[in-house]
C-alpha positions as CSV (number, residue, x, y, z in Angstrom):
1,X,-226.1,6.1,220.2
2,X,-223.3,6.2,222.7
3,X,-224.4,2.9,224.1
4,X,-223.6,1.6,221.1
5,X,-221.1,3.5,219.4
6,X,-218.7,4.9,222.5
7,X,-216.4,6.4,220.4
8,X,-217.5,6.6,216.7
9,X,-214.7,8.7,215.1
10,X,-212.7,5.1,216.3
11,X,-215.7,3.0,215.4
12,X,-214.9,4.8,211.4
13,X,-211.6,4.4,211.7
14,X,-211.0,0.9,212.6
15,X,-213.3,0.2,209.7
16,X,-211.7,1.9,207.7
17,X,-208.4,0.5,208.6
18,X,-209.6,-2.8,208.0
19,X,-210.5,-2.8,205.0
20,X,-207.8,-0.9,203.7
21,X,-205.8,-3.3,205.2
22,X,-207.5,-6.5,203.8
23,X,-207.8,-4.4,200.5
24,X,-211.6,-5.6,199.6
25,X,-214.6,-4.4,199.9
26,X,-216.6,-7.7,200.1
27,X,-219.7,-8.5,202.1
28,X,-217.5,-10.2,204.2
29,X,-215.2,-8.3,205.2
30,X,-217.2,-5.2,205.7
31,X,-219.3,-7.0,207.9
32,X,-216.2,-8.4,210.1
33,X,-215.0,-5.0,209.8
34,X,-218.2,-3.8,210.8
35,X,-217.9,-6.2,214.0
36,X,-214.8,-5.2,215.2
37,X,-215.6,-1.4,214.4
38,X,-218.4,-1.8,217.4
39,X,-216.8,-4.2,219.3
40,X,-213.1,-2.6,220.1
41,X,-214.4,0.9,221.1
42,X,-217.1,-1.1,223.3
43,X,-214.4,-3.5,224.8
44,X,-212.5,-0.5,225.6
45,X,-215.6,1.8,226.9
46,X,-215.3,-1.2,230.0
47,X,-211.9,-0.3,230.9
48,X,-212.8,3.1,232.3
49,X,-209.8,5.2,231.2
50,X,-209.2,8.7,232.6
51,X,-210.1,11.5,230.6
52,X,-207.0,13.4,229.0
53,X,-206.9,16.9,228.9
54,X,-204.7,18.3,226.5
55,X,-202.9,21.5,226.7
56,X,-200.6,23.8,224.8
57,X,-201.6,22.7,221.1
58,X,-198.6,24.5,220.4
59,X,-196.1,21.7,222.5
60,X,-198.0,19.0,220.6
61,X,-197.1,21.0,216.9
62,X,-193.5,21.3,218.4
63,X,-193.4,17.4,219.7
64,X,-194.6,16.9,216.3
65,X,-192.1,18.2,214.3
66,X,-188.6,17.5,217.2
67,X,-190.3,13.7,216.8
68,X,-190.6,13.8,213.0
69,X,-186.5,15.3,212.8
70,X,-185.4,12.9,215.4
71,X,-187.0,10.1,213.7
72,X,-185.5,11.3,210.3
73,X,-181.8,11.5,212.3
74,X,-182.0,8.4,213.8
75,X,-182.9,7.1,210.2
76,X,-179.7,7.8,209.1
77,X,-177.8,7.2,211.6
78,X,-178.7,3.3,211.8
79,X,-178.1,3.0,208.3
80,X,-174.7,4.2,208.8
81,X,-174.5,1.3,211.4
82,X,-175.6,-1.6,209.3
83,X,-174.0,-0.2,206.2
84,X,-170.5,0.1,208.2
85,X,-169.7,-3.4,208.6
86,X,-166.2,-2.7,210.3
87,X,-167.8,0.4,212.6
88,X,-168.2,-1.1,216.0
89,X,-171.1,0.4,218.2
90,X,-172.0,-0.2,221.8
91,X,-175.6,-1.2,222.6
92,X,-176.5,-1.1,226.0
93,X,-178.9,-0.9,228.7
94,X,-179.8,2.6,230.6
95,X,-181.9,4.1,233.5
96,X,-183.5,7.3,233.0
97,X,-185.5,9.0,235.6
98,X,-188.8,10.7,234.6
99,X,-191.2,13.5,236.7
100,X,-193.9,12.7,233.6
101,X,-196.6,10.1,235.8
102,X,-199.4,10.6,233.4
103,X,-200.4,7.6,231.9
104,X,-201.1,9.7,228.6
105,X,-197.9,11.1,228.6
106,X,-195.9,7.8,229.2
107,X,-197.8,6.0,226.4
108,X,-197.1,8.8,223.7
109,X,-193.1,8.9,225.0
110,X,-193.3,5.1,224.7
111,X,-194.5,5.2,221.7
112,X,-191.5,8.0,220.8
113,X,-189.0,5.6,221.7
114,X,-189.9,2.8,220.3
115,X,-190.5,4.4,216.6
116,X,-187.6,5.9,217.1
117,X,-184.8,3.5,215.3
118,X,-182.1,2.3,217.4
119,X,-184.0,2.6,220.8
120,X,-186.8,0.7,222.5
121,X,-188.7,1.2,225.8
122,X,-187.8,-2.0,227.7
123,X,-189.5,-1.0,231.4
124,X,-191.0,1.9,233.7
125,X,-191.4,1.1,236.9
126,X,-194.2,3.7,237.9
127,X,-192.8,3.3,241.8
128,X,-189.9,4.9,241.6
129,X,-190.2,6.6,237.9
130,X,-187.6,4.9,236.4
131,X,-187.3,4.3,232.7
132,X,-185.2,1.4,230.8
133,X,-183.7,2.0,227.3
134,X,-181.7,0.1,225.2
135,X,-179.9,2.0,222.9
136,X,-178.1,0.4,220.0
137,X,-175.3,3.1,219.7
138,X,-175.0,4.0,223.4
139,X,-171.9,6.2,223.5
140,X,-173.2,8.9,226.0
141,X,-175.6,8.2,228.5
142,X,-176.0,11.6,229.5
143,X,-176.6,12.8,225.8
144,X,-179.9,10.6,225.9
145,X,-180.8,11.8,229.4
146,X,-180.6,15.1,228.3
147,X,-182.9,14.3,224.7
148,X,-185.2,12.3,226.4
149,X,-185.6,14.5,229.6
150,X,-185.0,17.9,228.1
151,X,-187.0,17.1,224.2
152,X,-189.3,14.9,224.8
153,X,-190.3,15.0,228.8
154,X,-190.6,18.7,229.3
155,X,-193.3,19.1,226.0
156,X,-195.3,16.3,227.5
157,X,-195.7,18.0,230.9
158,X,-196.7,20.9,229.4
159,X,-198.8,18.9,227.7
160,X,-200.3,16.0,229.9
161,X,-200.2,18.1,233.5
């Protein structure tokens, strides 16, 4: 079965997704549904990922929910921006560095940052740690240091390592 089906929750899941997304259930689609469904998780069985070991379920419910409010602030915040047509902000560029070196850790920060409107991961350089931001309302540097180090970094150690 596994030879087949690696990961079959995923296998469900991406069948389900397409077909949701394509919004038919036709012979068709089903069976290209179907095809993809077996042949993602088996393309990514090759790569040979690392396990992940999660722990502290209780950092994941409290990334959760500081994700969910930040993502609700930063909501508002940008509508402020565009809706403020004579409010100037300052976008810019900024280094952060990060102890977090598990790959786990660094894909579920990425993917923090980037839902998070108004900032995007633009670089990590995995030598020396070093994360790029850009930030469309950059008016304190060490404010984000501080949310991304302090917030986000220290639950996904506790996390990831």
């Amino acid at each position: 079965m596994t030879r087949w089906l690696p990961f079959p929750l995923l296998s469900a899941c991406l069948l389900v997704l397409w077909l949701l997304l394509n919004q038919t259930l036709s012979a068709g689609q089903v069976v290209l549904g179907c095809i993809l469904a077996i042949g993602g998780p088996l393309a990514m069985s090759r790569l040979q990922l690392p396990s992940a070991r999660l722990r502290r379920p209780g950092a994941v419910i409290r990334l959760s929910l500081l994700v969910l409010a930040d993502i609700t602030r930063s909501n508002i915040a940008v509508a402020r921006i565009i809706l403020s047509p004579g409010r100037r902000q300052t976008s810019g560029f900024m280094t952060i560095p990060l102890e977090l070196r598990d790959p786990y850790g660094l894909v579920v920060l990425a993917c923090i940052i980037t839902s998070t409107p108004g900032t995007i991961w633009v670089n990590y350089d995995s030598l020396t740690g070093m994360l790029t931001i850009h930030v469309l309302d950059l008016i304190d540097e060490s404010a984000w240091i501080g949310t991304i180090k302090h917030r986000y970094e220290r639950l996904l150690l506790e996390i990831f390592q």
